[in-house]
C-alpha positions in Angstrom: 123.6 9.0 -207.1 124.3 7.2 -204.0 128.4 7.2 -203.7 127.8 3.1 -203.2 126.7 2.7 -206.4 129.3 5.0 -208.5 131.8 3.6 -206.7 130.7 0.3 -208.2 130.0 2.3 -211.6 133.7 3.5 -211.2 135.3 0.1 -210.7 133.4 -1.8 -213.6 134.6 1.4 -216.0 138.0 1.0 -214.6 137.9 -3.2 -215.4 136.4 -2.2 -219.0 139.5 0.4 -219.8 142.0 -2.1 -218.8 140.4 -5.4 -220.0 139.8 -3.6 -224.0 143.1 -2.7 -224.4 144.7 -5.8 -223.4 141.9 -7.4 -225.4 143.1 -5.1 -229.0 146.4 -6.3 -227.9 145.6 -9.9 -228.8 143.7 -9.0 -232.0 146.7 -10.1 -234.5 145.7 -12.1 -238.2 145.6 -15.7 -237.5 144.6 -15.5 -234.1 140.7 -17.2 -233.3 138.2 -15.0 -232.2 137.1 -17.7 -229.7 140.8 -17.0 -227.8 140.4 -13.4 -227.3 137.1 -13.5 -226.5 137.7 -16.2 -223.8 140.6 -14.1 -223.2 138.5 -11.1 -222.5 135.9 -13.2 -220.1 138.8 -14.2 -218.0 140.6 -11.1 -217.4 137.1 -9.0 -216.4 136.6 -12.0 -213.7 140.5 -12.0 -212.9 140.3 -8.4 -212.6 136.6 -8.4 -209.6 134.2 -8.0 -212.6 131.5 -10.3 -214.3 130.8 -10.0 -217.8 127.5 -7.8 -218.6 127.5 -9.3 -221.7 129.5 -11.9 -224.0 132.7 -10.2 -225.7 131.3 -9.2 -228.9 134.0 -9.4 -231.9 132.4 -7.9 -235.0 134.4 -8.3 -238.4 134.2 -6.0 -241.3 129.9 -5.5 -242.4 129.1 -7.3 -239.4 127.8 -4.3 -236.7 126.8 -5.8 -233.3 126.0 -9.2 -231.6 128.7 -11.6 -232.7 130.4 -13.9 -229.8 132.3 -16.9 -231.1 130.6 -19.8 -230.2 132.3 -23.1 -228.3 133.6 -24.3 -231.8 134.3 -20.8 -233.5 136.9 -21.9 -235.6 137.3 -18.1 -237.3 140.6 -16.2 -237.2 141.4 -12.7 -237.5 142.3 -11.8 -241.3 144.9 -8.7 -242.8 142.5 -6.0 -243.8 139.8 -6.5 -241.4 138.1 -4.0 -239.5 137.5 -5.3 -235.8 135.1 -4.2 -233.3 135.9 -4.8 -229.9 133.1 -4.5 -227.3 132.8 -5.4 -223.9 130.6 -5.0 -221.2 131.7 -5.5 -217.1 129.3 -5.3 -214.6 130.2 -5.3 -210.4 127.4 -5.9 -208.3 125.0 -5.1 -211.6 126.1 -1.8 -212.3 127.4 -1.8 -215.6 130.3 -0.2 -217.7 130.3 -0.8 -221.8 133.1 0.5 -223.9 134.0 -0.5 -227.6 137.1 0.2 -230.0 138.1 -0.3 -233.7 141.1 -1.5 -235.0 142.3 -2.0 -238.6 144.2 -4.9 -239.2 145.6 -4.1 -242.9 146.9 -0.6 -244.1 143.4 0.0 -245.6 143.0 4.4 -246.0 139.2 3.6 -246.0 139.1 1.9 -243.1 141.3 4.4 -241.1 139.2 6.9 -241.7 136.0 5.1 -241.2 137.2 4.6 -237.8 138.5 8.1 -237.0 134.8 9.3 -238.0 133.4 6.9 -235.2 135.8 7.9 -232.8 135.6 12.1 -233.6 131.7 11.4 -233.5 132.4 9.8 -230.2 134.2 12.6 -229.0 132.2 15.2 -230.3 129.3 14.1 -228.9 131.1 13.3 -224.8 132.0 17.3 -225.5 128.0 18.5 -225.3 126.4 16.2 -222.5 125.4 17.7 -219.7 122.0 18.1 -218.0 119.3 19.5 -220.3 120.8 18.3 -223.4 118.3 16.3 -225.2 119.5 12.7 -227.0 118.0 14.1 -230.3 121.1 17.5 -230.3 123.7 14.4 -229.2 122.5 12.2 -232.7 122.5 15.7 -234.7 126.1 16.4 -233.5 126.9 11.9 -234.2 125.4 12.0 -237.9 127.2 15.7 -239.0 130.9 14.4 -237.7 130.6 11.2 -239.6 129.0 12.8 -243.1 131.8 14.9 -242.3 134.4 12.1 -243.0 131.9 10.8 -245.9 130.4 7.6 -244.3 126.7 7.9 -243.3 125.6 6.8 -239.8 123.9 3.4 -238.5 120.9 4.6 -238.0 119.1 2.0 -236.6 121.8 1.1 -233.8 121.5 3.4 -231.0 123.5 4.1 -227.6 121.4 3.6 -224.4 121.4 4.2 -220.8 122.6 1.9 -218.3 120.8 0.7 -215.2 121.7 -1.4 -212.8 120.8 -4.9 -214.4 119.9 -3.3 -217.4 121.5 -3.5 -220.3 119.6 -1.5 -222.3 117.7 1.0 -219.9 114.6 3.8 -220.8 116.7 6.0 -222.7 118.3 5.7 -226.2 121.3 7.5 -228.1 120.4 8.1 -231.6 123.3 8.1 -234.1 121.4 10.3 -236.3 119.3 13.4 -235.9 115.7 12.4 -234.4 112.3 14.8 -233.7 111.6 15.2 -229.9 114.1 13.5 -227.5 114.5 13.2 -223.8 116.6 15.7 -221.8 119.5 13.9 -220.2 119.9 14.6 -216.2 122.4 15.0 -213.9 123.2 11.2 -212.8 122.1 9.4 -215.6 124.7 6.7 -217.0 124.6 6.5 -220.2 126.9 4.6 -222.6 127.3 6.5 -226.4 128.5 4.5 -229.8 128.4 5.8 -233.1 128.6 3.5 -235.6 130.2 4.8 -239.1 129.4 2.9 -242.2 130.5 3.3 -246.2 127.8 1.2 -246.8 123.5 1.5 -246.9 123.2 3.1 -243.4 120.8 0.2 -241.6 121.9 -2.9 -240.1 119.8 -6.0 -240.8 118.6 -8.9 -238.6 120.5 -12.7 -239.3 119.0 -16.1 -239.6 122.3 -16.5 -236.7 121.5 -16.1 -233.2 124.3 -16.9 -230.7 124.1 -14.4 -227.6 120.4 -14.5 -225.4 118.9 -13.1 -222.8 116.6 -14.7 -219.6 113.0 -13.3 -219.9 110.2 -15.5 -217.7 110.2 -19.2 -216.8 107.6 -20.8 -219.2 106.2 -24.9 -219.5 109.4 -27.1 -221.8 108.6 -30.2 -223.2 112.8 -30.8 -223.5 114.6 -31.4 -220.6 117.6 -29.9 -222.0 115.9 -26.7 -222.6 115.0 -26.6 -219.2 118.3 -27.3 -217.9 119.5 -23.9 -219.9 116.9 -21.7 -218.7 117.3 -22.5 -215.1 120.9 -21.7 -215.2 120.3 -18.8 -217.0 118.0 -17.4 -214.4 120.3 -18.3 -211.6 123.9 -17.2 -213.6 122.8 -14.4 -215.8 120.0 -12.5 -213.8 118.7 -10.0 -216.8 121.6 -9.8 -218.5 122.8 -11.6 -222.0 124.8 -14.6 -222.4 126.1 -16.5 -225.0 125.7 -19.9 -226.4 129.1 -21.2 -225.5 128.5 -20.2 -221.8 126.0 -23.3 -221.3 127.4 -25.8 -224.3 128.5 -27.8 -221.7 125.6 -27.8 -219.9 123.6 -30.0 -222.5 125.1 -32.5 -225.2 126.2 -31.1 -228.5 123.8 -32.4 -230.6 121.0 -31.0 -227.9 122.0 -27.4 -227.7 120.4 -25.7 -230.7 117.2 -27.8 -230.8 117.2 -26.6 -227.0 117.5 -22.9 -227.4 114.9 -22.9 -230.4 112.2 -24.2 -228.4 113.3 -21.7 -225.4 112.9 -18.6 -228.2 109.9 -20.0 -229.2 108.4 -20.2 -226.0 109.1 -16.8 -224.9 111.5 -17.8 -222.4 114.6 -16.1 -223.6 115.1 -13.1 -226.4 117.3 -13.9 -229.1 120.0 -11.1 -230.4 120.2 -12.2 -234.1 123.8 -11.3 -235.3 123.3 -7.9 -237.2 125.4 -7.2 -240.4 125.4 -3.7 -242.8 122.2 -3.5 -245.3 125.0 -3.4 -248.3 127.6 -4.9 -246.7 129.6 -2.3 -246.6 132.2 -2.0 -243.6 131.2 -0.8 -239.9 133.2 1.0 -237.4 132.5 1.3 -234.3 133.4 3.4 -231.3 131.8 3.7 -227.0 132.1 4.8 -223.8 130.0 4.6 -220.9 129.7 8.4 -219.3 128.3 9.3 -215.9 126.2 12.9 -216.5 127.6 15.0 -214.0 126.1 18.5 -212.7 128.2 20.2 -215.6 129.0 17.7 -217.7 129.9 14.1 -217.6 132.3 11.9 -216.3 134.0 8.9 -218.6 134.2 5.9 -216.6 135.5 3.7 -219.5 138.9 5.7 -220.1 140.4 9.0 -221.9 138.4 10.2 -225.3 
């Protein structure tokens, strides 16, 4: 890897550390989800970054793809389980790192949390070149049936390009035939998910976080207003409804990003919540795979 572009790697990582804990810091019952995660925005730009993606704030069976929206009126609750995960990007190379916090004295939810974090760990502890994705899941799925919980297994870690969210390669949370071998340089960002639920996350009617795919013909006006600051703002990477509210009146904006889903001209990330409802913890870092092992550009496991 070019010493350019993990010095850019290096700096996003460093924003992520800083930016999540001051972000679980503000996680407190009563407080709206719409503050911190504005809170969170801010701080990565404050800080030399750009979002890579909108703060997701995940409560209790709700896994992945939640970002308050402009008129999130939700607050924080004693005895939820929060997932914190944020993405920072500098120049388009990327850094993603989640946490769990407990906001009660729940036991379960403790522990569901520990078995996310000692999966986490566990599996940082074997990468280095030549390990294949599919030992890394094995290693996930045994330290959380260790705790008791079962693994998401349909939610997977993934490597990180520069633009890309989501590149080639994916992280299985649970043990898979085949696999890819990892190599020396690839970036990769690893999250188990631990659940005392069903095991699978399932797709919402909800979709509130997007993603620019091709320009396409738009009967609405407003619809074409959106994609055209997507393009220009968001390059390949997702953003949320509340970051172009203002772009289009109120009453305009959902009728607006329907047609642009149905058209093909941006992907939706419906909000994703436990098959059973049952309570999801989650736990990331982005590593860089090194010629012996990896180096964490997110923080200390």
């Amino acid at each position: 890897m070019k010493e350019e572009s993990l010095s850019y790697y290096k700096k996003a990582g460093e924003i992520a550390k800083e930016v999540l804990e001051e972000g679980l810091k503000k996680i407190k019952p009563g407080v709206k989800l719409l503050e911190v995660a504005e809170f969170v925005e801010a701080r990565i730009i404050e800080k030399g970054g750009k979002p890579a993606f909108p703060c997701n704030i995940s409560v209790n069976e709700i896994a992945a793809h939640y970002s308050p929206t402009a008129w999130d009126e939700g607050t924080f609750e004693k005895g939820d389980l929060v997932k914190l995960d944020i993405g920072v990007h500098v120049n388009g190379y990327i850094a993603d790192v989640a946490k769990s916090i407990d906001l009660g004295n729940k036991s379960e939810n403790k522990k569901l949390i520990e078995a996310s974090e000692e999966a986490l760990k566990n599996a940082i502890d074997m990468i280095k070149p030549g390990v294949k994705t599919s030992e890394i899941g094995e290693t996930i799925e045994e330290t959380i049936k260790g705790f008791g919980f079962v693994p998401v297994s349909n939610l997977t870690g993934h490597q990180l390009q520069r633009w890309r969210l989501h590149g080639g390669m994916f992280i299985p949370n649970v043990k898979i035939r085949g696999g890819e071998e990892i190599k020396e340089g690839d970036v990769i960002a690893i999250e188990p998910f631990a659940t005392n639920g069903f095991g699978r996350v399932v797709d919402q009617s909800e979709a509130i976080i997007f993603r620019y795919l091709q320009d396409r013909p738009l009967r609405m006006k407003e619809a074409r207003v959106i994609l055209q600051y997507a393009k220009e703002n968001f390059n390949t990477l997702p953003f949320a409804e509340r970051w172009v509210a203002n772009l289009v009146p109120r009453f305009k904006l959902s009728q607006a990003l329907r047609q642009l889903i149905y058209s093909k001209a941006i992907h939706a990330y419906h909000i994703l919540r436990e098959k059973n409802k049952g309570i999801v913890s989650q736990a990331e870092h982005t590593v860089i795979v090194t010629k012996e092992g990896c180096e964490v550009t997110t923080g200390e496991i």
